[in-house]
Every structure is written in structure tokens, then in C-alpha cells.
C-alpha positions in Angstrom: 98.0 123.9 99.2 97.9 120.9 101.3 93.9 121.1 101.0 94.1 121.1 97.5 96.4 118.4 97.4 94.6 116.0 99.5 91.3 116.8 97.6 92.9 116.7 94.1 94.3 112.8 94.8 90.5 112.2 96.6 89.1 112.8 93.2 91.3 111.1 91.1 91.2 107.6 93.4 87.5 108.0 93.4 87.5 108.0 90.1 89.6 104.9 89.6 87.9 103.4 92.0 85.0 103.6 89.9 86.4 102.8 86.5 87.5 99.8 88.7 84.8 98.7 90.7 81.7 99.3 88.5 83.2 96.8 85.9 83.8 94.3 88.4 80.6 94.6 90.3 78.8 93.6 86.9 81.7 91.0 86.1 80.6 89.6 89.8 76.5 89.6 89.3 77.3 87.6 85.9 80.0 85.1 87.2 77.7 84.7 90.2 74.8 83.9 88.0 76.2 81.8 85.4 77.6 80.0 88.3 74.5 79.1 89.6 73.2 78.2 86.0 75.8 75.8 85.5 75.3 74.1 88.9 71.0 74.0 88.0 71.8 72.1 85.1 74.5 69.5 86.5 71.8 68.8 88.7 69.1 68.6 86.0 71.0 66.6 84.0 72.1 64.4 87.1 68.5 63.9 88.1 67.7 62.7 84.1 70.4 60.0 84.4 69.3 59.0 88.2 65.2 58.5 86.4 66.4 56.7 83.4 68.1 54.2 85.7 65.2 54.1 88.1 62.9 53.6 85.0 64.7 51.0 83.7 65.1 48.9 86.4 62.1 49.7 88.6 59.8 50.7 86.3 58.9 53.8 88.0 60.8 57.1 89.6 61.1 56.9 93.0 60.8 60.9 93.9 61.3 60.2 97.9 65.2 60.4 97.1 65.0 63.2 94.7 62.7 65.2 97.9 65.8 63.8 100.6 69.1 64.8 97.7 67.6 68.2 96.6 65.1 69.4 99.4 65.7 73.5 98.0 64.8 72.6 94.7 61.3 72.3 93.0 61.6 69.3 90.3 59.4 68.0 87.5 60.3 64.9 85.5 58.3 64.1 82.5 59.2 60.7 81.1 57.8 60.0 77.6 55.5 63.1 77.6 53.1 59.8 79.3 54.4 60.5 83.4 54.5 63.5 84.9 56.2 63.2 88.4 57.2 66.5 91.0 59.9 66.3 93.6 61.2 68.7 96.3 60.2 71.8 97.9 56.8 72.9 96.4 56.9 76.0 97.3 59.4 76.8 94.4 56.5 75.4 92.1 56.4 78.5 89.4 52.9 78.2 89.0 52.1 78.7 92.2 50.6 82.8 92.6 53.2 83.5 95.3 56.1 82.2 93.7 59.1 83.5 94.7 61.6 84.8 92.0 63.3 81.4 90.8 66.0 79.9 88.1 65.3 77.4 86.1 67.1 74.5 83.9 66.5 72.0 81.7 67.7 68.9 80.3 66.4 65.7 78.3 68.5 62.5 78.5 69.1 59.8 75.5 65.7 58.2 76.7 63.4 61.3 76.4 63.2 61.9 80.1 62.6 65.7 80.4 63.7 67.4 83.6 63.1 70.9 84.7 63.8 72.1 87.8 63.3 75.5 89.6 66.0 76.8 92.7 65.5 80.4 94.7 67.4 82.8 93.3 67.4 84.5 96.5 70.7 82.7 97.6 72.6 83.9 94.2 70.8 87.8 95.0 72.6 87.2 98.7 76.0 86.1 96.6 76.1 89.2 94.9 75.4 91.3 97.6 77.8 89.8 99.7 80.8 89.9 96.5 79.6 93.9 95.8 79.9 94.5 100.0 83.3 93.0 99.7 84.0 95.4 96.5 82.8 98.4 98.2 85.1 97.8 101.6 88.3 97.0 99.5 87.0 100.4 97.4 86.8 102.5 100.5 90.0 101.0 102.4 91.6 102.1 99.1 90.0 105.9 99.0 90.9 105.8 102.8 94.7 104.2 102.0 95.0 107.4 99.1 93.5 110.1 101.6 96.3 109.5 104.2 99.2 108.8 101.9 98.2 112.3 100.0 98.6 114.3 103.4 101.5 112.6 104.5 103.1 113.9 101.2 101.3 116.9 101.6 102.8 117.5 104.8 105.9 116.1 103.9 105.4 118.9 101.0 104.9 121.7 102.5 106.5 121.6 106.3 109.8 122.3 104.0 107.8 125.4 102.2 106.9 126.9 105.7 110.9 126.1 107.0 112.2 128.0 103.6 109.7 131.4 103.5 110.8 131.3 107.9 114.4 131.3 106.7 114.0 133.9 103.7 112.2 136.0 106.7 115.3 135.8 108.9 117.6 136.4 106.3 115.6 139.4 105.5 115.3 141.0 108.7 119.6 140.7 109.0 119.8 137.4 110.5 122.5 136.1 108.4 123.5 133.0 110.2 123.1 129.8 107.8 120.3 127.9 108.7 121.6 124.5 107.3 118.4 122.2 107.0 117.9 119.7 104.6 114.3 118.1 104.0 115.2 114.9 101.7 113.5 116.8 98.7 115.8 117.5 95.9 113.8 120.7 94.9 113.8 122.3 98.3 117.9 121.0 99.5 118.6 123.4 96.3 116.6 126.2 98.0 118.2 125.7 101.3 121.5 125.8 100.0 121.1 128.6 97.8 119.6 130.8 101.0 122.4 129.1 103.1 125.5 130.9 100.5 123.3 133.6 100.1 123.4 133.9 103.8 127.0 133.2 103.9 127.9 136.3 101.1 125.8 138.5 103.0 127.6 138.2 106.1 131.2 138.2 104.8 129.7 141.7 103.1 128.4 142.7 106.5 132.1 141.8 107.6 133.9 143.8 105.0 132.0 146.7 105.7 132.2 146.5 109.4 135.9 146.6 109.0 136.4 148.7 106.4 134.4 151.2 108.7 136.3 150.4 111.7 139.1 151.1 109.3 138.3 154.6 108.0 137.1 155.8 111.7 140.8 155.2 112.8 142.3 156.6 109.8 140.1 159.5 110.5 140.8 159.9 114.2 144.7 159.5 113.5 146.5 162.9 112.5 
């Protein structure tokens, strides 16, 4: 009983465990991702407003800063489809045969500055492995949290089962003296008690029959 107990609530936290964590691991990959969309194009769009202003009062984009602000990022500014300028880490450059496996965003500003720019997607890949490790522990420390509750109740179960079968075994073999324990379980008290007066009946019966043959051997010995 206590094995089947313990495996019976095994199953059914695995299974919410699942039902929980698949959905969340996928709610993770996408919040990670879009996260890292979102912060591509701030940047793209920060780096379109940062060339307009270099363009307009320098004349030209000075890509040093761009290489010093953003040195994980591969950039390409494109400013009146006339200047093509690149900025940053050119091994990111998606045209390169090695390439590694990249995300990209783009923006264009109010002057017709186009932007693109390429980041790893290796860090985001290590995000999400990092957010589904954390999933997995909190899964198993869960399973592990169900296993142990389920056999202390299984114990806790069946230590009064064992006591009550002992007790109907005494009481069978003409032990009739009330046993009197109590486990904190509704269900089994009721047992308890009921072999307890059943115990007490049998021994005032016991009693009356003791005397009442005590009784008839005197009256039988007496002329």
C-alpha cells in the first residue's frame, strides 16, 4: 500500500510538473528572445539618431565610437543609399562563410539613415538554457518535495493499519485488555475505539461466565 501510494502521487506531480514546466520553458525561449529583439533595435535605432547627428554636423560618421560603444555587435550604416559605413566586431559580418548564428534589427531614421546590425545569438541560446536549468531544478526539488511528503503520509497511513490488524490479533487470540491508542486519524480513532468496547464486552462476558461457573461448581458441590 505504501508503495502504491508513493508511486501513485510520483505520477501525478510528474505530470503537473509537466503541464507546468513545458509551457513555461517555451514562455521563457520567447520572453528571452523578444527580449533580446527589443534591445537589438534600441540600439539600432540609437545608432541612426547618433549618425544623423554626426552627419549633420561633421559631415561624416565617425565609426571609431560605434567600434568602442558596441564592440559585440556587427553594424552597417547606409546613409542616403550613397555611404555605406561598417562598425564593430566583424566577425558577426553575415556574409562572412563562417558566420556564426546571429540576430538582426533594423531601423531607418527621419533622414533616410538605414541601420542594420547583427549580435550573437549565442548569449540569448546561454539565457535560455540557464532559465530552462533553473525550471528543471525547481521541477525536480518539487517531484523530490511530493516524494517525501507522500511517504510520510504513507507512513503516517499505514503504521495505524499495522497497530489495528496487531490489536484485532490479540483480541482474537483472548487477550481482551483494551489497547487504547489513538493515531490522530478520524477513520482509524473509530476503529480503535470500536475494538477497545469490543474488547471491553468481551471481557465482562469472560467475567460473567467465570462466575457464573464458579457459581454452579459450588452449588453443585453443596448438598
Amino acid at each position: 500500500m505504501r508503495r502504491r501510494m508513493v508511486f501513485s502521487t510520483l505520477v501525478v506531480t510528474v505530470i503537473a510538473v509537466m503541464l507546468l514546466g513545458l509551457p513555461l520553458g517555451a514562455l521563457t525561449y520567447q520572453l528571452v528572445h523578444d527580449e533580446a529583439n527589443r534591445r537589438l533595435q534600441g540600439e539600432a535605432e540609437l545608432i541612426g539618431a547618433e549618425s544623423d547627428t554626426m552627419l549633420e554636423h561633421q559631415g561624416e560618421i565617425n565609426t571609431g565610437e560605434f567600434d568602442r560603444a558596441y564592440p559585440t555587435r556587427y553594424i552597417r550604416i547606409t546613409s542616403n543609399e550613397t555611404m555605406s559605413v561598417t562598425a564593430g566586431n566583424p566577425e558577426l559580418d553575415p556574409q562572412t562563410p563562417d558566420a556564426p548564428s546571429l540576430l538582426k534589427a533594423t531601423a531607418t531614421t527621419e533622414q533616410g539613415t538605414q541601420v542594420e546590425i547583427w549580435s550573437s545569438a549565442e548569449a540569448v541560446r546561454q539565457s535560455v538554457i540557464r532559465a530552462w536549468l533553473g525550471i528543471a531544478s525547481l521541477s525536480l526539488l518539487a517531484i523530490g518535495v511530493a516524494v517525501g511528503l507522500s511517504m510520510f503520509q504513507a507512513r503516517r497511513l499505514t503504521l495505524p493499519l499495522a497497530d489495528l490488524a496487531a490489536t484485532a490479533e490479540r483480541l482474537g487470540s483472548g487477550v481482551v485488555t483494551p489497547w487504547g491508542h489513538r493515531y490522530g486519524i478520524p477513520e482509524a480513532d473509530r476503529v480503535a475505539e470500536v475494538l477497545d468496547r469490543s474488547a471491553e464486552r468481551i471481557a465482562g462476558l469472560i467475567a460473567t461466565e467465570r462466575h457464573f461457573a464458579i457459581d454452579a461448581s459450588h452449588q453443585l458441590r453443596t448438598p
